[in-house]
Backbone as numpy.savetxt, mean C-alpha at the origin, in Angstrom:
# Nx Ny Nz CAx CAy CAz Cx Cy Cz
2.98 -21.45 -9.89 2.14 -20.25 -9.89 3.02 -19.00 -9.89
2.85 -18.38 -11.03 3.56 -16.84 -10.85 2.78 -15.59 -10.35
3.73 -14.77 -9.45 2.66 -14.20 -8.65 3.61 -12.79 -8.78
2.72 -11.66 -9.11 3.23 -10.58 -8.81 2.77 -9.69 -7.78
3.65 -9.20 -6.73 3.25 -8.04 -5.75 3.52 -7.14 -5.96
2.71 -5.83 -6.11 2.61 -4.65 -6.05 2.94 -3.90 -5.10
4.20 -2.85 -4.64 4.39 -2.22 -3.55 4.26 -0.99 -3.77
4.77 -0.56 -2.87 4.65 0.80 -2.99 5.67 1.39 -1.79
6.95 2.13 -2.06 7.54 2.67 -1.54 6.89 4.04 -0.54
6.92 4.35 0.92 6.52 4.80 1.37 7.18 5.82 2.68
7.19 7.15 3.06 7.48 7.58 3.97 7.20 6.66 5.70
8.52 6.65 6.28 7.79 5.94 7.22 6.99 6.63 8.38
5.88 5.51 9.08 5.06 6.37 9.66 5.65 7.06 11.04
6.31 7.06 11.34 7.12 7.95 12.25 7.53 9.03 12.05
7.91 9.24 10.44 8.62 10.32 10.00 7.63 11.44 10.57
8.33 12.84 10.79 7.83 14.02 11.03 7.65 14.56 9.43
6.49 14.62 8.48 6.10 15.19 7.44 6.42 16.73 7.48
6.78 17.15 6.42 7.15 18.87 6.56 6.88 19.38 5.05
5.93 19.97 5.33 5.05 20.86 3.72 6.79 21.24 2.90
6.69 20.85 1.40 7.97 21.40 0.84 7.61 23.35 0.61
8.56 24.14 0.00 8.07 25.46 -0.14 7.29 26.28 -1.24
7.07 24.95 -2.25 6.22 24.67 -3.25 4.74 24.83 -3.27
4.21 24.26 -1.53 2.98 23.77 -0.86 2.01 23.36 -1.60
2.87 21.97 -3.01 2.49 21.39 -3.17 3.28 19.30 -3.14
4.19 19.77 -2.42 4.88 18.87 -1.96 5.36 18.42 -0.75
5.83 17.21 0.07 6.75 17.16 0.96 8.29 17.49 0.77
8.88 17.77 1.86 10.57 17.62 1.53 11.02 15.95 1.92
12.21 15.75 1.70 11.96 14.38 1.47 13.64 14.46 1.51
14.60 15.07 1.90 15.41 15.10 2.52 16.00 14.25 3.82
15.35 14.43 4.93 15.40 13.42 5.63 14.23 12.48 5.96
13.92 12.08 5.18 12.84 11.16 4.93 13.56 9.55 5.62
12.82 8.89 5.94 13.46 7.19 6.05 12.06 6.75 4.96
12.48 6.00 3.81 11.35 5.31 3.25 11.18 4.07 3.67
10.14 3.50 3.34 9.85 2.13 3.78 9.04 1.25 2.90
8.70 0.36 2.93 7.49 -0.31 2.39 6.48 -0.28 3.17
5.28 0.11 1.93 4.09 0.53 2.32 3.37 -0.47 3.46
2.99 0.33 4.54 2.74 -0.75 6.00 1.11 -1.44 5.19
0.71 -1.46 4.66 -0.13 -2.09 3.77 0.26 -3.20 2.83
1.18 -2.83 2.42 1.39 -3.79 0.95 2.37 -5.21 1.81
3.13 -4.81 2.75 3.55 -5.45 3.80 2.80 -7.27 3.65
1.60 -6.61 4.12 0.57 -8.13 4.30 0.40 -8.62 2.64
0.16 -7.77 2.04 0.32 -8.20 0.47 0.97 -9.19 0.31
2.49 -8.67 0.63 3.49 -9.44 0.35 3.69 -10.64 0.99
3.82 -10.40 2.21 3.42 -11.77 3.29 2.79 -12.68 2.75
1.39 -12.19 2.19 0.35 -13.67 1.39 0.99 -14.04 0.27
1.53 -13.39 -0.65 1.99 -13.60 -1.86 3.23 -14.49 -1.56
4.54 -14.56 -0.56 5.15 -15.36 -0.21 4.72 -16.36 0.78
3.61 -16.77 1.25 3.11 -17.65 1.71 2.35 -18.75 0.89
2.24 -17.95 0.09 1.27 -18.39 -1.06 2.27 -19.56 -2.36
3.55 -18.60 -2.46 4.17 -19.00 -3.03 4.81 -20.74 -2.57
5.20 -20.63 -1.48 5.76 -21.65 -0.72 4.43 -22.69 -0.62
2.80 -22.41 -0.81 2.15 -23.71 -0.65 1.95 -24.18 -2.04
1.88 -23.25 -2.75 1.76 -23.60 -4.28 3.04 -23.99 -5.17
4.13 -23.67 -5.04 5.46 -24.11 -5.40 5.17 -23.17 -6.45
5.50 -21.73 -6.38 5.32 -20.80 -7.43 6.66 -19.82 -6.80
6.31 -18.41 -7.40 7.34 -17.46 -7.38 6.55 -16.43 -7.21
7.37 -15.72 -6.82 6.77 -13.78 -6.30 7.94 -12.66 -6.86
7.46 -12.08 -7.90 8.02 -11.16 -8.20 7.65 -9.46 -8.04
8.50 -9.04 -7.17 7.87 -7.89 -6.22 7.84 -6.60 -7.49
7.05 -5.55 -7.76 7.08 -4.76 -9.16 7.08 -3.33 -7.78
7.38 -2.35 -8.35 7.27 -0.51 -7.42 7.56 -0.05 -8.91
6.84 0.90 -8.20 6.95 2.32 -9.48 7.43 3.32 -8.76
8.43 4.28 -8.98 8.97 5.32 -8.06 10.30 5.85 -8.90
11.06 6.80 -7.45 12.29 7.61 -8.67 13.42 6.48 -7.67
14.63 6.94 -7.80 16.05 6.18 -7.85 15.90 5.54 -6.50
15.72 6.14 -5.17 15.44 5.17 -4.33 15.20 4.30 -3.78
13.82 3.51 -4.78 13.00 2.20 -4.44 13.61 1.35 -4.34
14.82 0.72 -5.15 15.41 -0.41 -4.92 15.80 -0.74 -3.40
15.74 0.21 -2.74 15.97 -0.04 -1.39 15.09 -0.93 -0.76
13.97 -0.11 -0.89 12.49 -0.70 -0.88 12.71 -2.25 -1.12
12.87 -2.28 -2.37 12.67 -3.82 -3.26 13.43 -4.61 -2.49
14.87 -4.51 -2.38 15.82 -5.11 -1.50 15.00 -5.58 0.07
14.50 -4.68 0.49 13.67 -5.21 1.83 12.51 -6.67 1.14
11.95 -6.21 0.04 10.96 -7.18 -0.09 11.65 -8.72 -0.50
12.88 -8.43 -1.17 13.39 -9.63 -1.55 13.97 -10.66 -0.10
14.25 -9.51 0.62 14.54 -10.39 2.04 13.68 -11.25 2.61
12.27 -10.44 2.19 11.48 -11.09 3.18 10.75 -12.29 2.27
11.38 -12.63 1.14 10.70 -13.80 0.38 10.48 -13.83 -0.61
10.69 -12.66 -1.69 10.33 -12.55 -2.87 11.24 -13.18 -3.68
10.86 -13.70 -4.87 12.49 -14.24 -5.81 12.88 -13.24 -6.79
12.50 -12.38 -6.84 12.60 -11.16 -7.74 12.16 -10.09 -7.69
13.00 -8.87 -8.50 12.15 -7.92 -8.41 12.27 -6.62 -9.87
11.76 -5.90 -10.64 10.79 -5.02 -10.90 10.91 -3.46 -10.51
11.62 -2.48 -10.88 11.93 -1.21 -10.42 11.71 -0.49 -11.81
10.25 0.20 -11.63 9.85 1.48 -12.95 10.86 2.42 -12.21
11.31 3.20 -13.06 12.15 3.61 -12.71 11.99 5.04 -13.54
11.31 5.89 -12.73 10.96 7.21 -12.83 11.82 8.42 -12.92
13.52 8.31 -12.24 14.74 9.07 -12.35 14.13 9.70 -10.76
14.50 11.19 -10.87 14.34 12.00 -10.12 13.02 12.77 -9.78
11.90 12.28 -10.52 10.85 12.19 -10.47 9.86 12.05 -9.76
8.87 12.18 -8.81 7.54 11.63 -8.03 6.78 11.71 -9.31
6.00 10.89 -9.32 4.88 10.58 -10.28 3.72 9.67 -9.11
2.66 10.36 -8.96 1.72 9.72 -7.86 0.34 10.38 -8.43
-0.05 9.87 -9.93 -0.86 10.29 -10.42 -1.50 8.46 -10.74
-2.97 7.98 -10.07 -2.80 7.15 -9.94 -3.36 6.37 -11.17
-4.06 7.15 -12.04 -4.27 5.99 -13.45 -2.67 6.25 -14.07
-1.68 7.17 -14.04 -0.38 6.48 -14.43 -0.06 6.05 -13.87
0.35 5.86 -12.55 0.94 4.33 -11.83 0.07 3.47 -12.21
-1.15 3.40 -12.17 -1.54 1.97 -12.77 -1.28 1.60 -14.28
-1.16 2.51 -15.07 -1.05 2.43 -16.22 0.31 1.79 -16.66
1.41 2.16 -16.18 2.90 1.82 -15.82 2.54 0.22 -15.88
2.23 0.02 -14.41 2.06 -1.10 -13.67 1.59 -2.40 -14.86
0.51 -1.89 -15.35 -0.24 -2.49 -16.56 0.71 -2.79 -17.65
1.21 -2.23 -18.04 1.97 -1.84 -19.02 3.47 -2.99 -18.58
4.14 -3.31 -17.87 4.93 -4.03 -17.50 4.35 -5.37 -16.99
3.47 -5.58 -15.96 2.88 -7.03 -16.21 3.00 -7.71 -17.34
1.99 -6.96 -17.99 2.23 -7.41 -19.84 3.39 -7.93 -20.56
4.70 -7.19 -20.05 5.58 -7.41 -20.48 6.11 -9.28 -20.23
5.51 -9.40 -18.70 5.90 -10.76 -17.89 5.96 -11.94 -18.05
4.77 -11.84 -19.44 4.38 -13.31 -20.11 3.00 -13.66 -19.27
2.87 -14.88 -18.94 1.92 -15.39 -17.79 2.12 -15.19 -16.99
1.33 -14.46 -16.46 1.24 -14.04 -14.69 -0.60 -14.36 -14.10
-0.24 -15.20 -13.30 -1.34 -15.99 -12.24 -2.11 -15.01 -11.46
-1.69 -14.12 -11.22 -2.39 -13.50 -9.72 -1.40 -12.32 -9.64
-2.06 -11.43 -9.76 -1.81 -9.70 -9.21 -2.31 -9.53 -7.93
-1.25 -9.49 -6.77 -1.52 -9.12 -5.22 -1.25 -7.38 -5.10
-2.30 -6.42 -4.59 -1.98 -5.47 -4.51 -2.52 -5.43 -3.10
-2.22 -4.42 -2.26 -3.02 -3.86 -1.12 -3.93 -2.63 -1.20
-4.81 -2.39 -0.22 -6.15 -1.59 -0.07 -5.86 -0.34 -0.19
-4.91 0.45 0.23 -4.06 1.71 -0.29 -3.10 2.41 -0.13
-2.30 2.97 -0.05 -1.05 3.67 0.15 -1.44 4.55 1.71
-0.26 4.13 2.42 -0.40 5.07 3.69 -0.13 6.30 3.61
0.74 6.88 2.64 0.56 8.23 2.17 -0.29 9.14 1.27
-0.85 8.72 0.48 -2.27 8.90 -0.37 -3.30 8.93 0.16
-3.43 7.64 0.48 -4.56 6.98 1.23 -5.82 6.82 0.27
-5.62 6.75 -1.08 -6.81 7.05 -1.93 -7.51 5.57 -2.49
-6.34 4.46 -2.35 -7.19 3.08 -2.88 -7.43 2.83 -4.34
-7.21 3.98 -5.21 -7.55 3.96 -6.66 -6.13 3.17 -7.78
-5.64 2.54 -7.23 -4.48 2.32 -8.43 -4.86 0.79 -8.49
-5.70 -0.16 -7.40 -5.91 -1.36 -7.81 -6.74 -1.68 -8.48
-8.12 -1.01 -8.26 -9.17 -1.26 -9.70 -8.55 -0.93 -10.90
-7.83 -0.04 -11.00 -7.43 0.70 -12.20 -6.67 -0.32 -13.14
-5.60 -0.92 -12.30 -4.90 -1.57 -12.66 -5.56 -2.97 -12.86
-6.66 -3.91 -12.86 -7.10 -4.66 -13.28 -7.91 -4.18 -14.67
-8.73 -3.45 -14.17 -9.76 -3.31 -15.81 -8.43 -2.73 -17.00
-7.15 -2.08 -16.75 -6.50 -1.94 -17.56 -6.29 -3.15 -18.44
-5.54 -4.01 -17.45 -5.49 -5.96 -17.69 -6.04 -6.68 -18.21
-7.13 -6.07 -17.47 -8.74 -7.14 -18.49 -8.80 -7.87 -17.79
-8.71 -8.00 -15.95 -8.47 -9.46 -15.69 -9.76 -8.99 -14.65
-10.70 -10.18 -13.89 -11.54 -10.05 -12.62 -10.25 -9.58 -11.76
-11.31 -8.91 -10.70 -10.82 -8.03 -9.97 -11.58 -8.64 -8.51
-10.82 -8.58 -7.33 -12.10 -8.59 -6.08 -11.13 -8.03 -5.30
-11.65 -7.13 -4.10 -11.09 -6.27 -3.12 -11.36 -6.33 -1.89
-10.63 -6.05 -1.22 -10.77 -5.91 0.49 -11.17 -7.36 0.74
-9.77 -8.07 0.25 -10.25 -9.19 0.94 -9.56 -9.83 1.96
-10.32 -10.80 2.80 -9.36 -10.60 4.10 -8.94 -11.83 4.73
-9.10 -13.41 3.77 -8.68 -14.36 3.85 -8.43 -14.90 2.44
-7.96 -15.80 2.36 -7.31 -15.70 0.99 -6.19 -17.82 0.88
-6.95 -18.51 0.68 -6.65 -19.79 0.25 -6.25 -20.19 -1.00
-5.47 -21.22 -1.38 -5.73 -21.84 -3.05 -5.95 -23.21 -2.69
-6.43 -23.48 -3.72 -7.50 -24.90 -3.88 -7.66 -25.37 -5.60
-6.96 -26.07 -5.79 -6.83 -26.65 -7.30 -6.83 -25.45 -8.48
-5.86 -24.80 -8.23 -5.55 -23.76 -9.03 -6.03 -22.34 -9.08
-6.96 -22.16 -7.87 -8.05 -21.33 -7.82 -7.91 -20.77 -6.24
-8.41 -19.13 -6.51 -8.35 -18.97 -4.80 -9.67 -18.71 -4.52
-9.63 -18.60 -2.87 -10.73 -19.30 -1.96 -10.58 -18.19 -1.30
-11.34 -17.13 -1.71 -11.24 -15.52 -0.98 -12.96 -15.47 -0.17
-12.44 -14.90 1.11 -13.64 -14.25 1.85 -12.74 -12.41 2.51
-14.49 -11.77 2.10 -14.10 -10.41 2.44 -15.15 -10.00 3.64
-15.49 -9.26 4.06 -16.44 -8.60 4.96 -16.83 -7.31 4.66
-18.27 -7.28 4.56 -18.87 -5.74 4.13 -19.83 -5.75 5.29
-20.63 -4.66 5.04 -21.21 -3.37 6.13 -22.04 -4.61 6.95
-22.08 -4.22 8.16 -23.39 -5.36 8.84 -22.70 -6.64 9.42
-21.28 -7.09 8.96 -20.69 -8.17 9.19 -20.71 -9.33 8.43
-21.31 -9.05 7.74 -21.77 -9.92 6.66 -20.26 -10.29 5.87
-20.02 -11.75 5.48 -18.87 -12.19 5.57 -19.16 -12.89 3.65
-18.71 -12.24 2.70 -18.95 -12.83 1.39 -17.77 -13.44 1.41
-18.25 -14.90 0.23 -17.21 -16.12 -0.35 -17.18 -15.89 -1.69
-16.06 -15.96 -2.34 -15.66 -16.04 -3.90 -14.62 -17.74 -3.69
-14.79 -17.61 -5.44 -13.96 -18.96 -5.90 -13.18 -17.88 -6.82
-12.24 -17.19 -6.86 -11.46 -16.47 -8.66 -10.47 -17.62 -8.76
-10.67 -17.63 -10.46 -10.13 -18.00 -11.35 -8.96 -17.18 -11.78
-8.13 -17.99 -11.88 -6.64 -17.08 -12.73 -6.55 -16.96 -13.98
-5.95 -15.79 -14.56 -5.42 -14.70 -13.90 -6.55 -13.63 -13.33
-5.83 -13.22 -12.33 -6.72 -12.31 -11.16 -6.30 -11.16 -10.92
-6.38 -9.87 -10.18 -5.95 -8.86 -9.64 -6.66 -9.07 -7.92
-5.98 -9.45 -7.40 -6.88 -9.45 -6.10 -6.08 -8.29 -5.01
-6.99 -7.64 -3.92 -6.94 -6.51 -3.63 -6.71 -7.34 -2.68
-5.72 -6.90 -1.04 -5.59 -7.62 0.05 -5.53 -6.70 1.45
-6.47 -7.02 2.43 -6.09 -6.40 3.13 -5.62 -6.52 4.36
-5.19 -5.58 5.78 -4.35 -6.27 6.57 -4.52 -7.50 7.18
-3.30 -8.18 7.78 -4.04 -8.96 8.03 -4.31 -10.69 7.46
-4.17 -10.51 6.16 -5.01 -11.45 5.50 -4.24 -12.55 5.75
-3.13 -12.78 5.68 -2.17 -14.13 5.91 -1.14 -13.68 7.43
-2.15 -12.73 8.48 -1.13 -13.01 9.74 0.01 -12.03 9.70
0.83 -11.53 10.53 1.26 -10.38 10.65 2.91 -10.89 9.53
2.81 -9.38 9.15 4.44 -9.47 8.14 5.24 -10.08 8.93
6.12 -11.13 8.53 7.78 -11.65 8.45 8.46 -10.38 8.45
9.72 -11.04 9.77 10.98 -10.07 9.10 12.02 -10.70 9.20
13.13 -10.13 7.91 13.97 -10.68 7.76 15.09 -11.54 8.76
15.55 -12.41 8.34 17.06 -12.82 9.16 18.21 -12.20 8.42
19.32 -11.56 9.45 20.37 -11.25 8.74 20.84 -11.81 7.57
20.70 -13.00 7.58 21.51 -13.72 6.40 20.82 -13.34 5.09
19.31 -12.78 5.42 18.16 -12.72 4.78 18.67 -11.61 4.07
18.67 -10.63 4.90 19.08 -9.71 4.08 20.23 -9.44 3.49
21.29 -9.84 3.90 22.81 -10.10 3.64 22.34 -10.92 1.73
21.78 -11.85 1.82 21.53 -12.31 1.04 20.59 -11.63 -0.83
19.84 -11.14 0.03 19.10 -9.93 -0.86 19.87 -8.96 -1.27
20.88 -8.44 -0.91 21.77 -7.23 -1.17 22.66 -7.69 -2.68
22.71 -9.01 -2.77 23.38 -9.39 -3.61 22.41 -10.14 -4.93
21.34 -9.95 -4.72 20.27 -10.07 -5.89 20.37 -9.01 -6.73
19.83 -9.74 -8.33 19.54 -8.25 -8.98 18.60 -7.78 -8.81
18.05 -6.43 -9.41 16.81 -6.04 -9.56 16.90 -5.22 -11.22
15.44 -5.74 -11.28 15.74 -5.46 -13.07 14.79 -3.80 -12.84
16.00 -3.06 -13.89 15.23 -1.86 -13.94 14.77 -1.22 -15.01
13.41 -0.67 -14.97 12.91 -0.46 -16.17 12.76 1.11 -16.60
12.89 1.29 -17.64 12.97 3.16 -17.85 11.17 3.56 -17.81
10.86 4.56 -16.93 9.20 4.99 -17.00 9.14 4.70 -18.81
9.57 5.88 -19.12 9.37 6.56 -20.49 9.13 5.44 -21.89
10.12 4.13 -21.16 9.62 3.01 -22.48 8.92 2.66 -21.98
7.88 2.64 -21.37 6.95 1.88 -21.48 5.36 1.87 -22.18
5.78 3.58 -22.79 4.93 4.25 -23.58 3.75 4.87 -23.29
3.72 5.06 -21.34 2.29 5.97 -20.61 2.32 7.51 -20.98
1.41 7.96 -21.22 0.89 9.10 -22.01 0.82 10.04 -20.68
2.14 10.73 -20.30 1.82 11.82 -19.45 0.54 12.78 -19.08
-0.37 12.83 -20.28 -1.45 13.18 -20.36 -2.79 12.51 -20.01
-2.08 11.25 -19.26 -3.25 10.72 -18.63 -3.55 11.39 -17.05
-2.61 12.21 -16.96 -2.31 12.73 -15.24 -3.83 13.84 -15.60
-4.89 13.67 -14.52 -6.23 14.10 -14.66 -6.31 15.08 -13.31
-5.30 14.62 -12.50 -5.41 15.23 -10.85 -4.35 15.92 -10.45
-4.19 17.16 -9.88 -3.23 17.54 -9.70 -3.28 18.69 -8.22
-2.24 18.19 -7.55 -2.30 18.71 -6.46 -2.11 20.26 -6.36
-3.09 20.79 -5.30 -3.43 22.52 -5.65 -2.28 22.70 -4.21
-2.93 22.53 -3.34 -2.27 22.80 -2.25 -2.05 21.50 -1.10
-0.97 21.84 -0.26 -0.44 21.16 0.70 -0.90 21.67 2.17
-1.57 21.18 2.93 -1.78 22.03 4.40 -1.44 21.62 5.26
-0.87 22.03 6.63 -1.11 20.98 7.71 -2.21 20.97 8.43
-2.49 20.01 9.26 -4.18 20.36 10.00 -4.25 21.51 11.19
-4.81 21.92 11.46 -5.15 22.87 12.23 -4.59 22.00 13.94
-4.16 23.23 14.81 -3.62 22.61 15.99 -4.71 22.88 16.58
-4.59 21.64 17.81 -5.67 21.33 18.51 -5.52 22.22 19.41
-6.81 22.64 20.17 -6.41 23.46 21.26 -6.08 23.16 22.28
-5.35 23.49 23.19 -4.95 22.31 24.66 -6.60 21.62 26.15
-5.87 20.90 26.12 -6.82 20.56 27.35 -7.08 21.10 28.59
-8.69 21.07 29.06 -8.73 21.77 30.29 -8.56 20.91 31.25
-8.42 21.32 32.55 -8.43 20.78 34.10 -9.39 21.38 34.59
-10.46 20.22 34.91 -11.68 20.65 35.49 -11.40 20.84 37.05
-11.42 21.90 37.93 -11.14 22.36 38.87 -12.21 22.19 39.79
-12.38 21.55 41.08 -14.07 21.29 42.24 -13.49 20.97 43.06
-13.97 21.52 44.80 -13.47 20.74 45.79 -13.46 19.08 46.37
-14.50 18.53 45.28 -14.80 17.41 45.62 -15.27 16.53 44.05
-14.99 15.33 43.71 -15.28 14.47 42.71 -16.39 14.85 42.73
-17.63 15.04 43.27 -19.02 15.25 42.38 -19.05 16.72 42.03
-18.18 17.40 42.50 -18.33 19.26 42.49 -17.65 19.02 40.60
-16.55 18.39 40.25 -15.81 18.32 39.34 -16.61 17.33 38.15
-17.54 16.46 38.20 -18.51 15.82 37.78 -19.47 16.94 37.10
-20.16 17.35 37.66 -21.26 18.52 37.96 -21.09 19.69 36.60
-19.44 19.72 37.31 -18.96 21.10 35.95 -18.66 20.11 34.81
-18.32 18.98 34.52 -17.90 18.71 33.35 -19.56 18.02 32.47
-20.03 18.19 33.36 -21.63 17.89 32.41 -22.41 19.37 32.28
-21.87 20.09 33.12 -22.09 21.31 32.54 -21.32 21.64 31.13
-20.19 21.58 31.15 -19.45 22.22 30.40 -19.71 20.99 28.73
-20.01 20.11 28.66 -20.85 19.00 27.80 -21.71 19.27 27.09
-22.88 19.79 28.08 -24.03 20.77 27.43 -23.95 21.66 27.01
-23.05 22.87 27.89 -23.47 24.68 27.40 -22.17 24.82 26.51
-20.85 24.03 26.32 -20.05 24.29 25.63 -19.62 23.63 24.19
-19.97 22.23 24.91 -19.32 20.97 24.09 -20.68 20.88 22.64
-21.73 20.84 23.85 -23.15 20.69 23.21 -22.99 19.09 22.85
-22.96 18.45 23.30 -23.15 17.04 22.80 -23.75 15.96 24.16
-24.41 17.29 24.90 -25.45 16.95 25.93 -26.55 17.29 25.67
């Protein structure tokens, strides 16, 4: 079974974000990137997957010169290969061209079984590059799913929608299946040797520009950058006694808060 995972190179969530002076960008200077804490479990199933089916996982990112870093982490943690669009100096986070990219190189792969992507980028947060990237394909698509089996060539997906209500699929390959946390048990991490080992893999890199995406598919474009508004600090409800301090904070609920 050949299996491709979809990542996505990502700021990590610790980082302190800082509007660039553009204020339509971050700075990205001292950035630590990471792999997307989403695509994480992606990957996890896709190398779990690999090992019950006796298949392969070839990890794909779209991004500028950096990612291989990225990739290098994913190869540690199980992948047999990897896949670097390779954008230069570039951000490109316009998401029918990353999917379009994405599309556009699968193709290249020959037979490919199963497209593993995750539910969405922790920096975006928008979810739109995995539908995209199937109907590009032509292949069924199913999302947010949150168990995930194979069974005579075929996977054995259950998702959960509104109410608790727990739906079953049978997909047929080739697939694009959407994954979310979770789905195969918390991410693996590497063993030294693991990664020692990965450092010395290749990674094949591909130029954006051949792959022939029409810059003019970019439909969205960022106006402005903000940060959120600061919270205001907290009060200390002041009473000589626990019910005196009770008293005022159901006052202050009603005549202030209003959500009495």
């Amino acid at each position: 079974m050949k299996i491709v995972a979809c990542v996505r190179q990502t700021p990590d969530t610790e980082t302190i974000v800082k509007i660039a002076d553009n204020k339509t960008s971050i700075k990205t200077d001292d950035i630590k990137y990471i792999i997307g804490p989403y695509d994480e479990y992606s990957l996890e199933a896709a190398v779990q997957i690999k090992d019950e089916a006796k298949g392969e996982v070839t990890v794909l990112s779209m991004g500028p010169n950096r990612v291989p870093e990225t990739l290098r982490a994913c190869l540690a943690r199980g992948a047999d290969s990897a896949v670097h669009i390779s954008t230069g100096d570039e951000e490109i986070d316009d998401a029918l061209i990353v999917a379009s990219a994405l599309a556009a190189q699968v193709k290249k792969m020959g037979q490919v079984d199963v497209v593993f992507t995750s539910t969405k980028g922790s920096d975006s947060d928008r979810g739109a590059v995995s539908p995209m990237l199937a109907e590009l394909l032509g292949l069924p698509y199913l999302g947010l799913v949150s168990e995930i089996q194979v069974a005579d060539g075929k996977f054995e997906c259950k998702r959960q929608v509104e109410g608790g209500i727990v739906e079953s699929f049978t997909v047929s390959t080739p697939a694009v299946l959407c994954l979310e946390q979770g789905v195969r048990g918390q991410a693996r991490y590497p063993s030294l040797m693991q990664i020692m080992k990965a450092k010395k893999k290749k990674i094949d890199t591909v130029d954006f520009a051949s792959l022939g995406v029409d810059a003019a598919l970019n439909k969205v474009e960022i106006e402005t950058l903000e940060y959120p508004p600061e919270r205001p600090p907290g009060r200390i409800i002041d009473g000589d006694s626990l019910d005196a301090k009770l008293d005022e904070l159901v006052r202050l609920l009603k005549e202030e808060a209003k959500v009495l």
